[in-house]
Structures are given as C-alpha cells and as structure tokens.
C-alpha positions in Angstrom: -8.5 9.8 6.3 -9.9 12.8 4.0 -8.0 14.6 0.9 -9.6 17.3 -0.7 -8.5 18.6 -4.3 -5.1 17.0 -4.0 -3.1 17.7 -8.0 0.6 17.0 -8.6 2.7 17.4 -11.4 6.1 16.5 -12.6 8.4 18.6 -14.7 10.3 17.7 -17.2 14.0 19.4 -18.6 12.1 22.5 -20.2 9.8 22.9 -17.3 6.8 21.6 -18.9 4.4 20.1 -16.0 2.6 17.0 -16.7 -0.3 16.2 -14.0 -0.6 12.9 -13.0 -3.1 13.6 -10.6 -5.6 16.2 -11.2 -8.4 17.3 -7.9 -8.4 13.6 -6.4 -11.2 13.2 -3.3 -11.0 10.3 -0.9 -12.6 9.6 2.4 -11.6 6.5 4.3 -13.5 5.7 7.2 -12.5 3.7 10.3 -13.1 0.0 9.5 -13.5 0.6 5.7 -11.3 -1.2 3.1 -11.1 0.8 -0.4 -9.1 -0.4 -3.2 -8.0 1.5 -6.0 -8.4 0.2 -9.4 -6.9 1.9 -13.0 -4.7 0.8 -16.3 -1.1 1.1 -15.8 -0.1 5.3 -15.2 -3.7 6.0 -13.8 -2.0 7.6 -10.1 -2.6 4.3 -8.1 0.9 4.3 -6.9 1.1 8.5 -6.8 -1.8 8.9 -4.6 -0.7 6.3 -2.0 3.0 8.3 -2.3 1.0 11.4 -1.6 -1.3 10.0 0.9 1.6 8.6 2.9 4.2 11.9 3.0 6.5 11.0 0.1 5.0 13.4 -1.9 3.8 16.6 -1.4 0.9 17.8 -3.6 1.3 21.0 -5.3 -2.4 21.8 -4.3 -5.1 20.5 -2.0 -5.0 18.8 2.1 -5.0 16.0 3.7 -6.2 15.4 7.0 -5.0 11.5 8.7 -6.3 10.5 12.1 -4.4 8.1 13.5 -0.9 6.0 12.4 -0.1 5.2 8.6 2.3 2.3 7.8 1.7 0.5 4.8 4.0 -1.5 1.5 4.9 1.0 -1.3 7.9 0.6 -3.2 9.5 -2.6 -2.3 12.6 -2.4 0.0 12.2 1.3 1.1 13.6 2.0 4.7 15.4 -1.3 4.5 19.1 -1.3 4.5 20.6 -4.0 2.3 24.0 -4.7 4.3 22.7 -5.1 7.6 21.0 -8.2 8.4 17.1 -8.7 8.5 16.8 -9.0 12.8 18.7 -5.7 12.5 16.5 -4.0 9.4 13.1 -5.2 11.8 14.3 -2.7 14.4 15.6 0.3 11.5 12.3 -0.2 9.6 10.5 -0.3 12.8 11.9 2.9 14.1 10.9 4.6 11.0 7.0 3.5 11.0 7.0 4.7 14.9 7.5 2.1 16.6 9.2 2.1 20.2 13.0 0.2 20.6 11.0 -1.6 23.1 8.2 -2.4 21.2 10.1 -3.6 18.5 12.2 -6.2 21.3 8.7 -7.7 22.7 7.5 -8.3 18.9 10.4 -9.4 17.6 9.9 -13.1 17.6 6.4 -12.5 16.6 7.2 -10.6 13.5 9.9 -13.2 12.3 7.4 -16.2 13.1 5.4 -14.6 10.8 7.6 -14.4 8.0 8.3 -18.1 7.9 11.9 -17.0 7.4 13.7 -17.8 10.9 16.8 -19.5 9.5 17.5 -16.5 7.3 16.6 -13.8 9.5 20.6 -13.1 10.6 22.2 -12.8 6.9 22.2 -9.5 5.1 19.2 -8.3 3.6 21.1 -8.1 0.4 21.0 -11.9 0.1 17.2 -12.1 0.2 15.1 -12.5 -2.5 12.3 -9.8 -3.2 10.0 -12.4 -2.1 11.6 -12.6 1.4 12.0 -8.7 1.7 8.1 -8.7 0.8 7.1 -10.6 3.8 9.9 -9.2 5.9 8.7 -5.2 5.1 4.7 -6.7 5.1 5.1 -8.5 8.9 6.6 -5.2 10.8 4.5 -2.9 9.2 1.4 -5.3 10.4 2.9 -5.3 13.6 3.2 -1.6 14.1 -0.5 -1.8 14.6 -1.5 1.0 12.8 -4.9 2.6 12.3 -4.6 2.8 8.8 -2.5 0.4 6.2 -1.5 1.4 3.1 -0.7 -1.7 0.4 0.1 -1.1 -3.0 1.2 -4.3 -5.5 4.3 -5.1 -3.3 2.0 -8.6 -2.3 2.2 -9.5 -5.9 6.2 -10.6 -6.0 4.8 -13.4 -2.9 4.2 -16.7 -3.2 0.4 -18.0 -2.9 0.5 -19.2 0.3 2.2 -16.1 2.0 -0.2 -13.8 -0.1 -3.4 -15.9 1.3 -1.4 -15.4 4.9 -1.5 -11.5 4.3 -5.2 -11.3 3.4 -6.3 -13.5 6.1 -4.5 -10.7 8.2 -5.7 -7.7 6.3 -9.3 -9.0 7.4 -8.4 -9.6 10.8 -6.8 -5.8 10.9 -10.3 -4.7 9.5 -12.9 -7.0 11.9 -10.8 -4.9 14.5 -11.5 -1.4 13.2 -8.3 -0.7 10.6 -8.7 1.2 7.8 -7.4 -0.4 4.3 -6.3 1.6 1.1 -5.3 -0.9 -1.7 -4.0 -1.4 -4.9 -4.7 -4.6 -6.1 -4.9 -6.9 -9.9 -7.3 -9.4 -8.1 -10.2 -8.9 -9.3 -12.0 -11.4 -7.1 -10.6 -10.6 -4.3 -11.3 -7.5 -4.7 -15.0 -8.3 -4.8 -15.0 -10.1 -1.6 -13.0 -8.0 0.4 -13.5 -4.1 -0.6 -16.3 -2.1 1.2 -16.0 -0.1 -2.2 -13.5 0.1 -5.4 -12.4 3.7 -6.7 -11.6 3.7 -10.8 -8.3 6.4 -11.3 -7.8 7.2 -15.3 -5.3 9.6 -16.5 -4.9 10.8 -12.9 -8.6 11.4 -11.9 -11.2 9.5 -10.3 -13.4 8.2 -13.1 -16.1 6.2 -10.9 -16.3 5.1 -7.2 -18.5 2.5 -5.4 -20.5 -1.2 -5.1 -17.0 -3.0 -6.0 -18.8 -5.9 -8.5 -19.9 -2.4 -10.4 -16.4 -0.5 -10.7 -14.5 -3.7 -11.6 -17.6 -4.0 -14.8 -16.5 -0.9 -15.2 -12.7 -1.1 -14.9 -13.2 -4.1 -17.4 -14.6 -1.8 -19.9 -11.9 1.1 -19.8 -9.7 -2.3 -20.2 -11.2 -3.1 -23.2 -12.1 0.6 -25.4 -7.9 1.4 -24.1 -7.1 -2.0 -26.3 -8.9 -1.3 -29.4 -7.8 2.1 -29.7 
C-alpha cells in the first residue's frame, strides 16, 4: 500500500474549507504492521476512511495491492433488523467475499465470536460489544492482504481484545499487512514494525515505535499546558 500527497478538506455552510489532512505519505509493506498514533482530531480515523474508499481525497493517489477489509466505524455494512447468521453473509458480500465462501466459513466465523446462542436474533438486540466481534471475525475471515483496524477493539471486553491481537499476529507471521489505530501504548511497542505521529492532519514523526510513543507522550503533554 503507497499514498502520495493525499489532502482533504471539509466545507462548512459558507464554503470555507478546513483540511484535516494536509500531503499525508505512507508506505506499507507486505508483512509490516504500522500504527498510527495522534491527540484526538489528528486524521487517524480520516486517513484509514481515505485509505479504504470512503473518502475520496481532493488531491494525491493511492496505489493498494491486494484485498482491504478492515473495522472503521462500528456497525457499517451491518443491517440492524436482520439477524447476525444473515448480516455474516451481507457484510461478507460487501468485503468480497464469495456466497460460497461465506457458507464453508460460516461456522468458523461464529465459533469465533463466542456468540453461537445469539447468532439468530436481530442485530439490533446486540450490544456494541457483540457487533465488535461479529464485524472483527468476518473481516478476519475474508483473508485479506491488508487489514485496516481503527479503535472499534476498544468497546471489547479484555479477553476478546487479547483474542483479536493474538490473531492480528498470526495474520502478520503469514505475510498480512496491518494499519492501526490504537490507545495501547504497550502494545503498541510490542507489536508495531514502526508508529506514525499525525497532528493537525500531517505527519509529525514516523519510526522505532518506543521513540514515536516518547514522542507522542510529549505532544500529550505541551497540548495540556497550553
């Protein structure tokens, strides 16, 4: 995955553009996990949105090798009346998977949500913590080259959330590529290959992980006595 100059802005009711990101450059490599660090309204969340297709930049490219799935906005491509069997093979469809596909994984992607006895009731009676591992296990199981995660693992209980990292590294020992967003610092420090800093929509600093969270640490704490 490469972008190049990517900038986007948003206008407001007397056309007044705001950036909110401003000439972003990323390069993910095959096997390489990144996370993306930055005080609340840095662009975390609007890069991964442009990265994945649900926003288009107003300038810059972006060149993807390979499948993207990945956990954004909680909930999105689920459908809250139907039931949560029937939002495996909607969401499913929607990532790229086959209607086949989807039928030989099924019982492997509810096993792994630990949530068989409530897999046939509407989605609407699930708490965000059961949509989390729900919209987490099928886009695992799409097998994509590249996964996208942004702070959806945060609304998960501990033990599903250790579950989900264990499989994270097992996606990356096998060659995936991971872009995350993540408030863990430590495990950030263990698990990145290297941590990029985003401030006011730009990339501030990028690199050795233990270095960029010193760093991240630091922009914490000039932000909070201002």
């Amino acid at each position: 995955l490469t972008c190049t100059d990517l900038s986007i802005g948003y206008r407001n009711q007397k056309h007044v553009v705001k950036e909110v990101s401003k000439h972003l450059n990323l390069t993910l490599r095959t096997g390489e996990m990144v996370c993306l660090v930055g005080p609340n309204g840095s662009g975390k969340t609007t890069l991964l949105k442009l990265l994945s297709g649900i926003l288009i930049p107003d300038t810059g490219s972006i060149s993807i090798t390979g499948k993207v799935t990945g956990l954004l906005e909680l909930g999105t491509g689920f459908h809250p009346e139907m039931t949560g069997r029937e939002n495996i093979y909607m969401n499913g469809l929607l990532l790229g998977m086959e209607k086949d596909e989807i039928k030989e994984k099924e019982e492997r992607i509810i096993q792994f949500t630990e949530i068989e006895y409530f897999i046939d009731n509407p989605l609407k009676t699930f708490s965000s913590g059961m949509v989390m591992r729900l919209a987490f296990a099928i886009a695992y199981h799409a097998e994509p080259s590249c996964f996208f995660v942004d702070e959806a693992l945060s609304v998960g209980d501990a033990h599903f959330q250790q579950k989900c990292m264990k499989a994270i590294e097992r996606f990356k020992e096998q060659g995936g590529s991971i872009l995350f967003v993540s408030h863990d610092m430590n495990a950030i420090k263990m698990l990145s290959d290297k941590v990029i800093l985003l401030s006011h929509g730009r990339v501030i600093e990028e690199g050795d992980p233990e270095k960029v969270v010193n760093s991240y640490n630091f922009l914490l704490t000039q932000e909070h006595d201002e």
